[in-house]
N, C-alpha and C positions, 0 to 999 in steps of 0.2 A: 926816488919814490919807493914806499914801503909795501913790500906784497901784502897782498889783501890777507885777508883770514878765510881759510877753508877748509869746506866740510864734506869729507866722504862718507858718506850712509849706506853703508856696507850689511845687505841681507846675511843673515844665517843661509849654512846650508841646507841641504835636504835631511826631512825627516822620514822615517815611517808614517805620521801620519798627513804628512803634505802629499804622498804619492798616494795615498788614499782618502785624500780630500776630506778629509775630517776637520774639523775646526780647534786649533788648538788653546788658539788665547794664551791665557797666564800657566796653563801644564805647562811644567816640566818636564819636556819631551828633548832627548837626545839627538842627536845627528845618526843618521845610519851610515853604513857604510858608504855612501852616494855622494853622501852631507861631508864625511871628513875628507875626501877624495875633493868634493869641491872646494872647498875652504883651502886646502895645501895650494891646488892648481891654481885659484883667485890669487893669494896672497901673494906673489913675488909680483904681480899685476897691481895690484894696491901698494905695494911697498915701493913700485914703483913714483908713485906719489908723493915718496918723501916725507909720509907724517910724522911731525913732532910728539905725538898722543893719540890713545885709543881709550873711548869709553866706551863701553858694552853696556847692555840690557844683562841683569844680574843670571838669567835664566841659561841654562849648559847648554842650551844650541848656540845661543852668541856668545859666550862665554868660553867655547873649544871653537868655534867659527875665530874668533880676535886671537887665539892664543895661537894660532896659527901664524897670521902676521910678528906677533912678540918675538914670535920665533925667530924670526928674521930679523929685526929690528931693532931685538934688543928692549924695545922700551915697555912699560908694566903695563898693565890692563886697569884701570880704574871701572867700577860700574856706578850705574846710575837705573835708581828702581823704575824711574817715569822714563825710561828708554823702553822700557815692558812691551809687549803686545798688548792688544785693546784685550781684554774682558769680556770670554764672548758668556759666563755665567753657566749656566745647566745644561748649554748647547755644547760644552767642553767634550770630547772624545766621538761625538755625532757628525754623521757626515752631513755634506750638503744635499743630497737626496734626502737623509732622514726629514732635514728641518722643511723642505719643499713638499714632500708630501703630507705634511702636517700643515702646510700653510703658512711657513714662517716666513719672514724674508729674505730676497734673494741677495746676497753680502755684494755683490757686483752692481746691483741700480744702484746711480750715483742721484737719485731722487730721494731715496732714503738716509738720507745722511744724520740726521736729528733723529733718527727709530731707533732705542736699544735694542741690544743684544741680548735675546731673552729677560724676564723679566727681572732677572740679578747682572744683568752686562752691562756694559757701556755705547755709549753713542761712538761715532766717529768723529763729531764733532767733540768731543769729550777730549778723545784720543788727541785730537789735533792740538787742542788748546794745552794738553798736558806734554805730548815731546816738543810741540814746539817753544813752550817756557822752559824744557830743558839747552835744547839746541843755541837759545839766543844766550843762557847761562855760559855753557860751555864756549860759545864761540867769544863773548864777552872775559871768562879767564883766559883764553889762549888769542890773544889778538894777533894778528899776522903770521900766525901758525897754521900747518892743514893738522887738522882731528879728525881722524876715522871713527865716526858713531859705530856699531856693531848694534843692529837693532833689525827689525820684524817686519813685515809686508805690509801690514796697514798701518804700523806704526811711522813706518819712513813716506809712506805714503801722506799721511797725513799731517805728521811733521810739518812737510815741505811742503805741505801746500800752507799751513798754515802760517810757519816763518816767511814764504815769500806772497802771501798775499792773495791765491789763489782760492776755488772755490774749489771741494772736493769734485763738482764734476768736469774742471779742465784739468786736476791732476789725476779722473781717472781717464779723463780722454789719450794723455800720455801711455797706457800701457799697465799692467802689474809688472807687480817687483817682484824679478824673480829671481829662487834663490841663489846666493854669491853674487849675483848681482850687485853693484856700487853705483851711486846717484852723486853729482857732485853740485855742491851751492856756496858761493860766491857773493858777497856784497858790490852794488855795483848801480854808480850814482844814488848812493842813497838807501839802495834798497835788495833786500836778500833777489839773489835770480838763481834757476836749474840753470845750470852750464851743461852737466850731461845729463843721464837720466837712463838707468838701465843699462848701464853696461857688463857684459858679461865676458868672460873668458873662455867659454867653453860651450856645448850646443845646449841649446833650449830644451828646460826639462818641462814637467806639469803646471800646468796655466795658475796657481792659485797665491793668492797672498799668506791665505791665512795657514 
């Protein structure tokens, strides 16, 4: 019997502006010093997985988050644009206090799933519909292979719920994805399933996806 095909959805590390809860979306924001520390420590944890492949989100946090693993590995980094984070639009560099005192939505109700993201962002269900036609792509070129995604907190979040079938509020009922954090899915009878979900290498940093 042929191993299945799987997929490790591998958060970026920490940024500057995840430990200050800022919303980063499609910025181009770096790993800090926290972020490349975690990425190194994750990666011989991931590599233990034996991936044949790594696609990353094109943006320098998972792009030096995956090159971590290469390192090890040996094998290239391929990216993929709809691996991205959601588009959070004019809320970009704002924190989550800023947009709450103004009234905006709280990115954590799993009620608002269909609400953009200011009034140039995206939905989450947007999100979901977009890595998830990346994920079924990806897993469809590499059949019986495991693929390390290198992607984003509400992007893997919603991903996975959307490749396996899930509503955004039982894959928030699961937890956030925190950073270096690795998710893994599996086909199984038929149909994508979470095998794990959140696994970390090292202690729990700030609570936030985005």
């Amino acid at each position: 019997m042929s191993a299945p095909t799987r997929l490790v959805l591998w958060r970026h590390g920490q940024t500057d502006w995840n430990l200050a809860s800022r919303f980063q979306g499609q910025t181009d924001v770096p790993l800090n010093f926290t972020g490349i520390n975690q990425a190194r420590e994750a990666a011989p944890k991931v590599a233990a997985l034996h991936p044949d492949a790594i696609v990353s989100s094109p943006l320098q946090r998972t792009t030096t988050t995956a090159d971590a693993l290469a390192e090890l590995t040996g094998l290239a980094v391929a990216t993929d644009e709809r691996l991205m984070e959601i588009d959070v639009g004019s809320w970009a560099g704002r924190t989550f206090a800023d947009i709450a005192a103004e009234g905006g939505i709280d990115p954590r109700d799993s009620s608002l799933v269909d609400r953009r993201y200011s009034p140039t962002g995206e939905t989450r269900t947007e999100v979901g519909r977009r890595v998830g036609a990346a994920l079924r792509e990806i897993a469809s070129a590499h059949p019986g292979q495991t693929v390390v995604i290198v992607s984003h907190g509400v992007s893997i979040r919603m991903g996975a719920a959307a490749l396996c079938g899930l509503s955004y509020a039982q894959a928030h009922e699961r937890g956030s994805i925190k950073n270096c954090s690795w998710t893994i899915l599996e086909p199984r009878q038929g149909r994508w399933r979470i095998v794990a979900w959140n696994l970390s290498a090292f202690e729990d940093g700030p609570d936030t996806d985005y």
